[in-house]
C-alpha positions as CSV (number, residue, x, y, z in Angstrom):
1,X,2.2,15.2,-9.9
2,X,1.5,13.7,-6.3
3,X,-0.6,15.9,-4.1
4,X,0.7,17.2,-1.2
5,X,-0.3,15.9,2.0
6,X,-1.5,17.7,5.2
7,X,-1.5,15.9,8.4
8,X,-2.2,16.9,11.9
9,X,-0.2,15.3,14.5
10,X,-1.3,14.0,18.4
11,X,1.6,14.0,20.6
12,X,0.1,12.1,23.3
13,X,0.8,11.9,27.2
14,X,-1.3,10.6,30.2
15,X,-3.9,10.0,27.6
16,X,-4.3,13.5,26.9
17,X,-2.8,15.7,23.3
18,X,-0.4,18.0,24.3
19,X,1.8,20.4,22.6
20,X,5.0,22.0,23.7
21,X,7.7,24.2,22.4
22,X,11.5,22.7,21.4
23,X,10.0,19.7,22.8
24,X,9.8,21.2,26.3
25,X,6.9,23.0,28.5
26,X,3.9,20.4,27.2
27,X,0.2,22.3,27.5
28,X,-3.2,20.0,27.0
29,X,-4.5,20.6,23.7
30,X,-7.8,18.4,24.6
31,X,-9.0,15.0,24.1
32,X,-7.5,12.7,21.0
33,X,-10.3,10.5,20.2
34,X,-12.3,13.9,19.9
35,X,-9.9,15.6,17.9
36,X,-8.9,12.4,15.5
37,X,-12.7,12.5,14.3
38,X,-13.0,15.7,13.6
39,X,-9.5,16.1,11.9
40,X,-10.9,12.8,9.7
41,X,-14.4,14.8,8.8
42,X,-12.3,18.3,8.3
43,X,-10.0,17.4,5.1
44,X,-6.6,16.0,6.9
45,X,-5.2,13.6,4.5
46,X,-3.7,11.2,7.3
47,X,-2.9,11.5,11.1
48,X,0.0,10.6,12.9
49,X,-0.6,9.7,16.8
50,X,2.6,9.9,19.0
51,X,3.0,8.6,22.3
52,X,5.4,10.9,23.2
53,X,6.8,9.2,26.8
54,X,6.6,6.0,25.8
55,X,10.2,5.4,25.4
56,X,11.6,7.2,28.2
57,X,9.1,5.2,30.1
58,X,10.0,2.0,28.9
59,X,6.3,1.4,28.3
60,X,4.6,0.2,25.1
61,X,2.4,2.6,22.4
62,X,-1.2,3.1,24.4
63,X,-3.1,0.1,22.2
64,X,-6.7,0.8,24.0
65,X,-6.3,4.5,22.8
66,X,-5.2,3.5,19.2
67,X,-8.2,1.5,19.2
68,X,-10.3,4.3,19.8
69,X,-9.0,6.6,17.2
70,X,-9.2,3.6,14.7
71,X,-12.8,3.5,15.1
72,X,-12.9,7.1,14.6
73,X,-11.6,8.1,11.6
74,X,-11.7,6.9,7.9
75,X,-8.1,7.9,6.8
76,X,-4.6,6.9,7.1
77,X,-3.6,6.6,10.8
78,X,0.3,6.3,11.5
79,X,1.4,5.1,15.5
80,X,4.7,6.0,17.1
81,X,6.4,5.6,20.6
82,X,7.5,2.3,22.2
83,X,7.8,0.8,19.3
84,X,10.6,-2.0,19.6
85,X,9.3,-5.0,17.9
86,X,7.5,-6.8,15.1
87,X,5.4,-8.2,18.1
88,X,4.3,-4.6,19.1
89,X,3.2,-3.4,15.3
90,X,1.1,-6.7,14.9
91,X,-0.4,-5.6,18.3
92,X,-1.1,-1.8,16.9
93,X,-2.1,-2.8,13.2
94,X,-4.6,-5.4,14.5
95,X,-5.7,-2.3,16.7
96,X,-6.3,-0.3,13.6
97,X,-3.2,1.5,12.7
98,X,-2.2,1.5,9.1
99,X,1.1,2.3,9.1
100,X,3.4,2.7,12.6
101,X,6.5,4.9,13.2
102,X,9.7,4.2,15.0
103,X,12.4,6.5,16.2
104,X,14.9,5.7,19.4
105,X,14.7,1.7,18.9
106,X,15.5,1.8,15.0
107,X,18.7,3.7,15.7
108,X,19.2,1.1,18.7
109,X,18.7,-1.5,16.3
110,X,18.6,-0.7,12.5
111,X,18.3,-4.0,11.4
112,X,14.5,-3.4,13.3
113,X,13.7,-1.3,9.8
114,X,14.3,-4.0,7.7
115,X,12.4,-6.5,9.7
116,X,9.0,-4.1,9.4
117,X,9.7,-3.6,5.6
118,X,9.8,-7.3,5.1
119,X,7.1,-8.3,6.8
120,X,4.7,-5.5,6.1
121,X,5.9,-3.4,3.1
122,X,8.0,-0.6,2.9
123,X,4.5,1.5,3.3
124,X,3.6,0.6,6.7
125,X,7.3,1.7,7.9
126,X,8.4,5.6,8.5
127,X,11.3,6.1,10.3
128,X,10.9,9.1,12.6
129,X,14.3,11.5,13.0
130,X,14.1,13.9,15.4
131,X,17.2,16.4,15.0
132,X,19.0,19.7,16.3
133,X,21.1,21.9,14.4
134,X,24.1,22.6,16.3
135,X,27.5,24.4,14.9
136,X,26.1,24.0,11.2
137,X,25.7,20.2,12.3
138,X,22.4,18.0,12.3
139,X,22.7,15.5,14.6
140,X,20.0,13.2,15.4
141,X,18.7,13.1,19.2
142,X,16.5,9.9,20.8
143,X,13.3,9.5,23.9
144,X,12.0,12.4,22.6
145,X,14.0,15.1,22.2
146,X,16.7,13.8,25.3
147,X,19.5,12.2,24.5
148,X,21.7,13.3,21.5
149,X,23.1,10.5,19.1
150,X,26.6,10.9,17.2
151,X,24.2,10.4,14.2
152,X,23.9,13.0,11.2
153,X,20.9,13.6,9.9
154,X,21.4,13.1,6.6
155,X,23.8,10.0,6.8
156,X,20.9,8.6,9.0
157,X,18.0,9.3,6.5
158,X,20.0,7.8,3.5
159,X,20.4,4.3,5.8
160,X,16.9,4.2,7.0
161,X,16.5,4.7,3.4
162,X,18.5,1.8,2.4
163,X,17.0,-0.2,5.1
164,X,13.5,-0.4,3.8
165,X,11.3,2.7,5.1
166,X,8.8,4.2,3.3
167,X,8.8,7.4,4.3
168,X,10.9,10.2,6.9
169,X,8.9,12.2,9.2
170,X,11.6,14.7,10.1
171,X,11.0,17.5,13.0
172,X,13.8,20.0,13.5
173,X,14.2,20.3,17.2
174,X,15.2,24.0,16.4
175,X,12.0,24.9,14.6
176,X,9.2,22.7,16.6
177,X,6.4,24.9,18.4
178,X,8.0,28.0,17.3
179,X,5.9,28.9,14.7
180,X,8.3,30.6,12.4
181,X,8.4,27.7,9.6
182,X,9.7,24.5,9.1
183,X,13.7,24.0,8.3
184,X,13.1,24.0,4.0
185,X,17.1,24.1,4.3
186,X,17.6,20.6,5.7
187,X,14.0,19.7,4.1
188,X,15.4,20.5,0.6
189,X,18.8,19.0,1.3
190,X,17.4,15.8,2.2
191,X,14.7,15.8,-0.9
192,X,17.7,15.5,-3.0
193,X,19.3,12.7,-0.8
194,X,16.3,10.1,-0.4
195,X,14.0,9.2,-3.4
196,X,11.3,7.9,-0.3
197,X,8.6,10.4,0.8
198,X,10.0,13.1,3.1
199,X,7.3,14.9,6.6
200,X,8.0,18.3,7.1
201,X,7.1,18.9,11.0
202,X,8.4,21.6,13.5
203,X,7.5,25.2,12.9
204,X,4.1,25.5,11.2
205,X,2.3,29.0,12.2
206,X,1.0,30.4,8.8
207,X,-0.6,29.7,5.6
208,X,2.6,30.9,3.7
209,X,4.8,28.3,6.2
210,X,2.7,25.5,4.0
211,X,3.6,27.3,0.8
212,X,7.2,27.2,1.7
213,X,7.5,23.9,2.6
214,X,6.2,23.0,-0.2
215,X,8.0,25.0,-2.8
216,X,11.3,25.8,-0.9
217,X,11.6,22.7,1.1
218,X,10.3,20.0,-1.0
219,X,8.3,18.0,1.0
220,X,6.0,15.5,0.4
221,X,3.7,16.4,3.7
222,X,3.4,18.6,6.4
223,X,2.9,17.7,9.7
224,X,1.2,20.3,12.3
225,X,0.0,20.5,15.9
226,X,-1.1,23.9,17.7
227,X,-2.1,25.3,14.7
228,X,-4.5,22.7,13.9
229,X,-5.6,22.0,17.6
230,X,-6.5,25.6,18.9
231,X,-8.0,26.3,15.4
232,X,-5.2,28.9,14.6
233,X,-5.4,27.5,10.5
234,X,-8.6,25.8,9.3
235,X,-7.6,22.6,7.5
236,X,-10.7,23.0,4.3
237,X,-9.0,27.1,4.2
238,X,-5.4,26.0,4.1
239,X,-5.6,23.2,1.4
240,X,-8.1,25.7,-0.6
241,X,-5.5,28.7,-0.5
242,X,-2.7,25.8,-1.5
243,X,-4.6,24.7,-4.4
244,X,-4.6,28.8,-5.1
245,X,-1.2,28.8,-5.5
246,X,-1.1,26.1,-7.5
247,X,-0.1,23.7,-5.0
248,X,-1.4,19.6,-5.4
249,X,-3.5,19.2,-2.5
250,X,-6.8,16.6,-2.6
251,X,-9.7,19.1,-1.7
């Protein structure tokens, strides 16, 4: 059985890790070159670092902060946001990423996922879905939780699928910062759908959320911000009360 993965996320903006709720009303959560090192001394399995307003500042991913989370940390580091090109991974992976995530320019340009696979392996690429349940519907929305796609969710992850990633990290809109679990529905629904690693993010707030994303929703990993950040779950505490309940997780 593969272990179970925990991973704490930076959504970065101005330089700075913030979290917000639903995507909106961003607080600072404190500096993520700080945070990255401890995370990497504290038992996270990997870390995912988003540059949240990259895209709807038709900027590039932050490389000089990348860079300094690179020489922090000792575990896998995934890189998202403004991320358009093969040109702008080489940039991040000689910076020190080790795998990169796209979102708003893979559904812009889907061919994009297949040009990563190739040329770096299916590994390095996880496609990102943000999406909002609406009228029973998924539907896939873009630049950070802004502008909503046509796209279902599970139609999209079986394509990205086809296309060469390596793994989904999926955040339900409708669960993100609420901290009353992740969606297991859509989680479990898509574990049946894709045969590629599946993120669980959006609604971490307890111990037992972990459990059930695990056991009800199938995932692979689960991704967490806030309750990482402002020390709400202890990383050693949760994977040791996962392993409890029988649960893979590397201690």
């Amino acid at each position: 059985m593969l272990t179970k993965r925990i991973i704490p996320c930076l959504d970065i903006k101005n330089g700075r890790t913030v979290k917000g709720i639903n995507f909106m009303d961003l607080r600072d959560a404190g500096d993520p070159v700080a945070l990255a090192k401890k995370y990497a001394t504290i038992g996270a399995d990997e870390l995912v670092f988003l540059d949240i307003s990259a895209t709807r500042e038709g900027r590039k991913t932050m490389q000089d902060l990348v860079l300094k989370v690179a020489e922090q940390v000792n575990i896998p580091f995934t890189v998202g946001g403004g991320i358009s090109s093969v040109e702008d991974v080489d940039i991040l992976l000689k910076n020190g990423a080790d795998k990169i995530s796209v979102n708003s320019s893979a559904v812009k340009r889907p061919e994009l996922i297949n040009e990563l696979a190739n040329r770096y392996g299916s590994q390095c690429v996880v496609v990102a879905i943000d999406a909002k349940k609406n009228n029973d519907e998924w539907i896939v929305y873009l630049a950070g939780g802004t502008i909503r796609t046509k796209l279902n969710l599970f139609d999209w992850a079986k394509e990205v699928e086809q296309l060469g990633a390596g793994e989904i990290l999926f955040t339900s809109m409708n669960n993100d910062g609420t901290k009353k679990g992740f969606a297991n529905g859509a989680l479990a629904k898509l574990s049946t759908l894709v045969n590629i690693p599946i993120i669980a993010s959006g609604g971490a707030g307890t111990v037992q959320h972990f459990t059930d994303v695990f056991r009800r929703g199938n995932a692979d990993a689960a991704l967490a911000a806030s309750v990482f950040h402002f020390g709400e779950i202890d990383i050693i505490d949760l994977k040791q009360e996962l392993k409890n309940k029988n649960i893979e997780v590397r201690l």
